[in-house]
N, C-alpha and C positions, 0 to 999 in steps of 0.2 A: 753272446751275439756281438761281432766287429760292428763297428762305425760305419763302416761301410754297409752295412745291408742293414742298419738299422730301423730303417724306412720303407722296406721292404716287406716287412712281417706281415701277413694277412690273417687276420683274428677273426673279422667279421662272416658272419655266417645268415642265412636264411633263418626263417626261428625256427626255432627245433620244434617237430610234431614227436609230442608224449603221448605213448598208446594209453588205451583205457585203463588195460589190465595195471593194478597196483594203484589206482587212483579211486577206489572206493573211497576211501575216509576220508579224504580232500572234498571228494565230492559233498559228501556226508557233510563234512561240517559247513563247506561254503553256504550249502542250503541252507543250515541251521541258524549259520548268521544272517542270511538276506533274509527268512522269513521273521528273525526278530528283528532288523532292523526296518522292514516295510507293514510287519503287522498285518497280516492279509489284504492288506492294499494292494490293486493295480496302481502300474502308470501310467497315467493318463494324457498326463502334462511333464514337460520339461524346461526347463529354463537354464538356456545357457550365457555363461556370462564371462565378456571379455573385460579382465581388468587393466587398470592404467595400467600401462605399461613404463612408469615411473612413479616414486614415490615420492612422500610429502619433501623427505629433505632435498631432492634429487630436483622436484619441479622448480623452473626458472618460470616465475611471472611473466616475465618479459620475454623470453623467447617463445610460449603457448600467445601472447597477444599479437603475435607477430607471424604468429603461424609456425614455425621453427622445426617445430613436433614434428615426427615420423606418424601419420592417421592413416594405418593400410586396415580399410572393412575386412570385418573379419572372416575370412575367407571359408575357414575350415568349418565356423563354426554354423556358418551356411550352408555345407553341406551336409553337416550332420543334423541339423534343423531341417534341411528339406528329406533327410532319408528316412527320422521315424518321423515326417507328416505322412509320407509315403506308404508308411505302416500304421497309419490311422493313430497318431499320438500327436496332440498340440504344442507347437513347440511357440517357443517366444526368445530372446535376444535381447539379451543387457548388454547395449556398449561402453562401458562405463570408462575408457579411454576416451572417448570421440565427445562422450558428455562433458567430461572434466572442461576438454580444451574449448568446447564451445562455451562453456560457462565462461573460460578465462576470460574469452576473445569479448563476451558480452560486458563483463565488469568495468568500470571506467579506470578502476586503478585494481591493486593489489591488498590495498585494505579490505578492499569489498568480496574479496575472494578467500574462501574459507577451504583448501583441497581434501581434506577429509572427511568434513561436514557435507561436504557435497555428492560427493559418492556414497558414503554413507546410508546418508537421505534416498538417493536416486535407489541403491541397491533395494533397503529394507521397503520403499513404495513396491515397485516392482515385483516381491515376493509378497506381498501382502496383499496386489491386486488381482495377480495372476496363479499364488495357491498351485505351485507346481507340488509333484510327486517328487521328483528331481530335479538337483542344479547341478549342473556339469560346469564348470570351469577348467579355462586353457590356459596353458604355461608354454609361449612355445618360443621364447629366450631367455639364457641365465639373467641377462640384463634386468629383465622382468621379474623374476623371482621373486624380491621381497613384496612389491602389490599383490601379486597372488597368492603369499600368504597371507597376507590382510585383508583378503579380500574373502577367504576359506575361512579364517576366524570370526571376521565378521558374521558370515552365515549364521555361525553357532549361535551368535546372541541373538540372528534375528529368530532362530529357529525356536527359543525359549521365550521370548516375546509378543510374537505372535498370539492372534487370536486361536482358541481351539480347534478351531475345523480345519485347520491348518494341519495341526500338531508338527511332530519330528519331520524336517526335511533331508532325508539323507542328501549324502554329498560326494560326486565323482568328480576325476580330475582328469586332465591326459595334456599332450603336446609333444611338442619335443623336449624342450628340456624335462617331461617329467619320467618320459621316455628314458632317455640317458641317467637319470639321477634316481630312478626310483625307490632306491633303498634309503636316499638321506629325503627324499621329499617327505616319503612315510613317515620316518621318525620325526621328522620337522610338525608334520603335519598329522596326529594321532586319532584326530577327530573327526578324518575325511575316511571314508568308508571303502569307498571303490577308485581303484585306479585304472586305466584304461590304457593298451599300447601302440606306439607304430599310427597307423592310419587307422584307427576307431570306426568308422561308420557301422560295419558290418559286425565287430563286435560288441559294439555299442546298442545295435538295433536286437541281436541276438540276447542281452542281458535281459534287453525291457522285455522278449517274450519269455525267458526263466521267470522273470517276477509275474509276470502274467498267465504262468501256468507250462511254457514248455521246459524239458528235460535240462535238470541242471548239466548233461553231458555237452551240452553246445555251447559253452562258457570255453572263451577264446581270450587269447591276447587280455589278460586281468589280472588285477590285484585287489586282492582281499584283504583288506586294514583291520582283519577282529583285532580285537585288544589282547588275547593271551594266544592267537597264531594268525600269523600273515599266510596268508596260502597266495601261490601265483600259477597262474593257469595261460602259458604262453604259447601251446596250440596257436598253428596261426589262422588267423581272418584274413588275411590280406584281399581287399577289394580287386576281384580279378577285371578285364579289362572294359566287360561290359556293366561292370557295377560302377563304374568312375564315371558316363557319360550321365552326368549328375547337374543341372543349375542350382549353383546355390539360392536360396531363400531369400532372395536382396529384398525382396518387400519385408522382410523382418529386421532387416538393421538401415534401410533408410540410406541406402548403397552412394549417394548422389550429394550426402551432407558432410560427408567424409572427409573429402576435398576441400570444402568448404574452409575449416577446421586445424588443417594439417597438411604436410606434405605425404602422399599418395606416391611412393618412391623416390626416387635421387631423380627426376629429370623433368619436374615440373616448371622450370624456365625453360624447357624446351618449345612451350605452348603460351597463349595467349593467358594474361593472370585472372580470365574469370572460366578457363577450360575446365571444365569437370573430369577427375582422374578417377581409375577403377583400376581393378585388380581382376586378373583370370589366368587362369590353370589349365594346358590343353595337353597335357602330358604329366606324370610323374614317376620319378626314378634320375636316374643316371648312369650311362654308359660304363662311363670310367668309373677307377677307384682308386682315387686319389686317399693315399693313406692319412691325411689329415682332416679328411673331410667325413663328415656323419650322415651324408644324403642316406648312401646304402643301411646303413646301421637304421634308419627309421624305416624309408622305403620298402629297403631289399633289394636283392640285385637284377637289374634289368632295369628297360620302360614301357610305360604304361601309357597306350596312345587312347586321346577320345577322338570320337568319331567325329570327322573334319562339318558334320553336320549338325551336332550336339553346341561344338565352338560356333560355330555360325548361329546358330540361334540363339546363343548368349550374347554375342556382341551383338547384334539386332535386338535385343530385350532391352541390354544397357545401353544403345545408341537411341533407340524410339522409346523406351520407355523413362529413363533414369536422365536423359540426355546427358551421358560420357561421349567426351571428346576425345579422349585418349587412354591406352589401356598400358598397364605394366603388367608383362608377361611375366607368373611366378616360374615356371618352368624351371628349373635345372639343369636341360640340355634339350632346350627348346626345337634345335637345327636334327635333332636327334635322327630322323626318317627325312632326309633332305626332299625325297619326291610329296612327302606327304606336305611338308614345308610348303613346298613352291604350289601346292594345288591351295593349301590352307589359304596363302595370300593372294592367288589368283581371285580364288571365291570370292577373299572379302574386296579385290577391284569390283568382280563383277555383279557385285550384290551394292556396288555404290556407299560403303559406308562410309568414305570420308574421315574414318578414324584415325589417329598419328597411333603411334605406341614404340614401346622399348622393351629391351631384354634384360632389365637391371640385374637379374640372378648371374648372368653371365651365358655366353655360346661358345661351346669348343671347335678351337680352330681350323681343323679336320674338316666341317663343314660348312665355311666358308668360302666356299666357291663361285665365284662369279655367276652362276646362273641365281641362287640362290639368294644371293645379295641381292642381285637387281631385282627378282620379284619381292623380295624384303622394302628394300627404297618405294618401289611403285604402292606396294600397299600400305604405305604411311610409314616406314619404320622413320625412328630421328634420333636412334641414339642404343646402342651397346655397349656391354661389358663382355671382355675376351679373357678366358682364363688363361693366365701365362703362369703368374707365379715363379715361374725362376728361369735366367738365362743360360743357368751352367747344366752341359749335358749330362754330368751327375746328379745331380739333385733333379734335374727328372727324372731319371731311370729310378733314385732312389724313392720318390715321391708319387709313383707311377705315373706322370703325366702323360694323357692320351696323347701326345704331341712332342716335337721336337723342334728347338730355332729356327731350323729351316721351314721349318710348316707355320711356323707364326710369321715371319718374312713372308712367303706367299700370300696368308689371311691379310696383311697389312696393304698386299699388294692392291687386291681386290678390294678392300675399303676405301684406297684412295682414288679408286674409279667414283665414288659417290658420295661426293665431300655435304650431302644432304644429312648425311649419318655420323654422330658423333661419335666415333670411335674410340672407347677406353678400353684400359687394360688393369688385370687382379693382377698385382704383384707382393709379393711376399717375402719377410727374410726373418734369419732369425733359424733357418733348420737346423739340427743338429750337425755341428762338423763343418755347419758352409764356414768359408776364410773369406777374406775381403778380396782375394781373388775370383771368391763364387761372385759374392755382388757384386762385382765391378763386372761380369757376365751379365747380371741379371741389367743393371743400370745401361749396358752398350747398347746389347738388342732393343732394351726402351726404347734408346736414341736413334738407332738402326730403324726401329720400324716406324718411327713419326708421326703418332697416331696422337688423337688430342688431347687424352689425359689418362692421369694412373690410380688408381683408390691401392694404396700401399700401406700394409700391415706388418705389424712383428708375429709370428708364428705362434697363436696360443692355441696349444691342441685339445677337442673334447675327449673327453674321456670315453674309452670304449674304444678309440680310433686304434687304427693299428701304432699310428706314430706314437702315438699317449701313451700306448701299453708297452712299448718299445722303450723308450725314453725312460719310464717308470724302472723296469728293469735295468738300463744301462746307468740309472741315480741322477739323469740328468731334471727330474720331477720328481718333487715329493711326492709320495701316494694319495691320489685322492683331492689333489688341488683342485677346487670344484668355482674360484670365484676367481672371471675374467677380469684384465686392470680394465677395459672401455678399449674405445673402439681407437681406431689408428685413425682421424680426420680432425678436421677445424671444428664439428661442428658442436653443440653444447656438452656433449658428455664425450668428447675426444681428444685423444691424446695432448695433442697439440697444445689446450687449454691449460694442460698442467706445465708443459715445458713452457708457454710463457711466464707464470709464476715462477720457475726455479734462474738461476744462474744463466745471462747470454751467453749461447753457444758459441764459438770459433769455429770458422767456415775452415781456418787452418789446420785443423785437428782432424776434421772430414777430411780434406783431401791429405793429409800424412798417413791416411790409411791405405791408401794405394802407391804408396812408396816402394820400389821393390822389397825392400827391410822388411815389412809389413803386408805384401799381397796376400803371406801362407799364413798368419795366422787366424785363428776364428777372434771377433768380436766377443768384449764382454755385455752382461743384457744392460751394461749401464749405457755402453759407447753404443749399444744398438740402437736405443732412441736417439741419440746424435744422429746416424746414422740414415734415418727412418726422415728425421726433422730435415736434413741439407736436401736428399734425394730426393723426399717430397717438391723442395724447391727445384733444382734444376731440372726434372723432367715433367710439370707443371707450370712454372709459371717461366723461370728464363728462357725456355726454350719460345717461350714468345716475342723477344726480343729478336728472333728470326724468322717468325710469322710475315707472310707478307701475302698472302692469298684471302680480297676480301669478305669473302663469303665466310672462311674460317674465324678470321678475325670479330663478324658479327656476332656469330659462334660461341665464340669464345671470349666475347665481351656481355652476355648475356649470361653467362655462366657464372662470370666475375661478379656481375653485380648480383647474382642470387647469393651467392656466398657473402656480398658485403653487407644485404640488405636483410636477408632472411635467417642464412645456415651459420655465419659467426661475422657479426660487425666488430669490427675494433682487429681484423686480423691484416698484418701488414704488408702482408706479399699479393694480399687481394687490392687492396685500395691501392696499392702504385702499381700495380699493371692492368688494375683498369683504366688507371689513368693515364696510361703509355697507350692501351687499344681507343679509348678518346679521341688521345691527340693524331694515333694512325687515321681513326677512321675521320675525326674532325677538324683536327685542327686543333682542338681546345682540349681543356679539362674544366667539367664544370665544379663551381666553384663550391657545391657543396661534398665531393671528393676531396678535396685541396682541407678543406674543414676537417673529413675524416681525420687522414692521415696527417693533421696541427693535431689531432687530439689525442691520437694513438703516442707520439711523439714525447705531448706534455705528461699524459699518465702513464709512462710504460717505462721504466730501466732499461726492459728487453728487447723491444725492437730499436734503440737506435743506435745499440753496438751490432745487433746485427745488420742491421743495411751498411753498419759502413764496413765492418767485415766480409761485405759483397759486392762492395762500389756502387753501394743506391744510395739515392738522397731525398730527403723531403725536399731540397731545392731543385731537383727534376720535375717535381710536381707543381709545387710555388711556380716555375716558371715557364713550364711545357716546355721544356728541353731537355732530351733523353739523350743516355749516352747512347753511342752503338755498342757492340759488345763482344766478345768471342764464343765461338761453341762449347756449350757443355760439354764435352769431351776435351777442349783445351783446358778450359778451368778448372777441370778437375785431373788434369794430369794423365788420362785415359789413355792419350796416343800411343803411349810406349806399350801397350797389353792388348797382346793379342784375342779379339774377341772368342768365346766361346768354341763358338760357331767353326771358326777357323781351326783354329786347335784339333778342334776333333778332326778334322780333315789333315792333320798332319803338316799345316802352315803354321810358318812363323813372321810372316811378313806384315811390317805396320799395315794398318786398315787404313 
């Protein structure tokens, strides 16, 4: 397979339906094992349980007391809680992430905080009051992984502990990552019995009537963990569309304390700091098929719409009941039925709910059209994610992006009719084969379309994906790299925090890579975090140094200070331009910013070669006087490369 179409490959498929015939003895034995492992028991009870989603070495005291944490209720696990109530089965809700952080938040210091004694505690009460049949446990990021296996070992010993009338608690799993990984989870995990795949509810609710008496032939989407054969039974369940208009079970995980706790998505300084955040689901799937991406691989291909009435009466449960002020749409391609969009938001003006909300998964830019937008702003929208991902017209075709530069140009057009909405964009680098000609593509139309910020990654592909299996084959991945380095952001477990511990970058070294000498070749993955580190700066925070629209500017100095205060204090590009949007909107910089950035100064090597690598100064701050500055695109030598965009059109003429 060429370089060229390596991103191309389409591997992913719907799950395969296995006919009956030649499935006797699978069947045979699966039985053999549920009935030894349930013991003529029904289920009766279920107990599902969302572990930390960080571990003991991993948790920062001080960033859980602060709020810091990512605390999204557990979405899934509420539906599959309200699907076998639905089926006359008790269900109950261990949030054992939301518990951790509230413990933190209540402790006065970090002595007094015990992270494993406390979950611990919280799981083994929890099973020993409630006497489930089963505990299902969710895994649904690699990031997560190791608490979920601590959290599935744990069981075991509570399972030998326990009082008698208890006895053996089998043990199911699912998510996504278990999804994607199911053959090392297994082995990881020998003790867990049943695995579950894709969207569970309906296979899920289909197990408990095998253990309850119906035909093992209706066993879907599973895995069978016996100790001398794993059986997998991938028939699919997929919940078709009228099985998804589902409310989750929020009275069982205390939907409203979440917030409280944690950050409830990326855009909680969008709202006032005591707005209660939620989470809802009004579609699932995804259009496109972006070769990098695993929505299809859990999903499947298509989407899945709930009834614009189903969503209404969950944002009215959670607005009157839970009082949420704001929702973060989990969706995937939310915009997906634009007509269905614009009545969804009509509804919620004409039902008065007053709620704000966001699309943090991201909206494809195809349906961002003006009409669509503006019923979006009127119905409280205050902030998007736009999947772009790359400027160069290759690397979408090879990445199959439902979209092309000129259609993202347009989507930007119609954002800046309603500067109410904070406009970001997914960008990506790191493909195979891109050259620093691709990025300085993806980097222009950044700049081209002028939207308010970029969450910008290195390309770590999951496995399964097409690219992954692609890449595998072409040696550009070892087979089977299954652990992500963290996420590409400032904030406790991202990128960034490790590039300030290493070596200060040279801002010079960034820009030599747009040198003609240099446009054609590809980046190595070392110069790619360079790379990742300068571009995060100029098309986030210098580009504010040309800010001059005050409503943006509030915008975007509310942003600053969530990042200074909450998501990563001590980082340097935030504390001097907040204190540049200060001095815009005030006058001033107050002087407990001026403190930050004296202390970032005194304890840091690494930021004060780089601001002066970029003509900042802690005496811009000390004295509220800012330089003025040139465009990103001058400072980085842009002008002479022609954008993407053009190219393909057969221009060569500077932009």
């Amino acid at each position: 397979m060429s370089t060229s179409n390596l991103m191309e490959r389409d591997v992913l498929r719907e799950p395969q339906v296995i006919g009956l015939l030649g499935r006797g003895s699978e069947y045979g034995k699966a039985s053999t094992f549920i009935d030894k492992v349930f013991a003529g028991r029904e289920i009766r009870k279920i107990l599902f349980v969302h572990p930390p989603d960080v571990s003991k070495n991993s948790f920062n005291f001080e960033v859980g007391k602060r709020g810091g944490f990512y605390n999204f209720p557990p979405y899934g696990l509420g539906v599959l809680a309200r699907k076998v109530a639905d089926a006359g089965i008790e269900a109950r809700i261990t949030g054992l992430h939301n518990y951790i952080l509230k413990k933190c938040r209540e402790c006065r210091d970090s002595g007094e905080f015990d992270f494993d004694k406390l979950w611990k505690t919280k799981l083994h009460a929890d099973i020993f009051e409630f006497q489930p049949d089963l505990i299902a446990v969710t895994c649904l990021f690699t990031m997560t992984y190791e608490p979920f296996k601590d959290v599935c070992r744990e069981i075991k010993k509570a399972r030998s502990s326990c009082s008698d009338n208890i006895g053996t608690i089998p043990v199911a799993i699912g998510g996504v990552h278990v999804t994607q990984y199911i053959d090392t989870v297994l082995d990881d995990l020998p003790e867990v019995e049943f695995a579950f795949l894709n969207e569970a509810e309906v296979a899920l609710t289909r197990f408990v009537g095998i253990v309850n008496g119906d035909p093992i032939e209706r066993i879907a989407q599973a895995a069978i963990n016996a100790p001398s054969d794993r059986l997998f039974f991938r028939e699919s369940a997929k919940p078709a569309a009228s099985d998804i208009n589902v409310i989750p079970a929020f009275d069982l995980m205390d939907v409203s304390d979440y917030a409280r706790n944690g950050r409830v998505g990326s855009f909680t300084w969008t709202r006032e700091p005591d707005t209660l955040f939620a989470s809802v689901l009004s579609n699932r799937g995804c259009r496109a098929a972006c070769t990098f991406c695993n929505v299809r691989n859990f999903n499947g291909v298509g989407v899945r719409q709930r009834s614009i009435e189903s969503v209404i009466e969950e944002l009215v449960m959670l607005k009157e009941v839970y009082g949420i002020g704001h929702i973060t749409w989990l969706d995937d391609d939310l915009l997906f039925d634009e007509k269905r969009s614009i009545r969804l938001y009509n509804e919620m003006v004409r039902k008065n709910l007053n709620l704000t909300w966001d699309a943090m998964n991201g909206v494809i830019a195809a349906s961002c059209k003006d009409e669509v937008i503006a019923a979006a702003a009127e119905s409280g929208c205050l902030a998007v994610n736009i999947g772009v991902e790359s400027g160069n017209g290759e690397v979408q075709k090879q990445i199959k992006k439902p979209g092309n530069s000129r259609r993202f140009l347009k989507a930007a057009e119609v954002f800046k009719k309603y500067d109410s909405i904070n406009a970001r964009l997914f960008l990506m680098l790191g493909f195979p084969g891109e050259t620093h000609r691709m990025i300085a593509d993806t980097i222009t139309l950044s700049l081209e379309m002028n939207l308010d910020w970029h969450s910008i990654t290195i390309l770590q592909p999951w496995m399964t994906t097409p690219i992954y299996e692609a890449m595998v084959e072409q040696g550009l991945l070892e087979k089977r790299l299954e652990k992500l380095e963290g996420r590409y952001s400032a904030g406790p477990f991202g990128q960034q925090r490790s590039v300030e511990f290493g070596a200060p970058l040279l801002v010079q070294e960034f820009r030599s890579c747009f040198s003609p000498e240099n446009l054609d070749k590809v980046p190595s993955k070392d110069k790619l975090l360079d790379i990742w580190f300068f571009t995060n700066y100029y098309l986030n925070f210098h580009r504010l140094f040309m800010e001059t629209r005050k409503h943006k500017m509030e915008q975007q100095l509310r942003n600053l200070e969530n990042i200074c205060t909450i998501v990563a204090p001590g980082n340097g590009f935030a504390i001097y331009f907040r204190a540049l949007l200060q001095s815009r909107l005030f006058n001033r910089v107050d002087s407990d910013v001026v403190a930050d950035l004296d202390n970032v100064f005194r304890n840091s090597s690494f930021w004060p070669k780089v601001f002066e690598g970029l003509d900042l100064s802690l005496d811009h701050v000390r004295n509220n006087s800012f330089p003025g500055t040139s465009s990103a695109k001058a400072e980085l030598g842009l002008e002479h490369i022609t954008p993407g965009w053009f190219r393909g059109e057969g221009k060569t003429a500077e932009w």
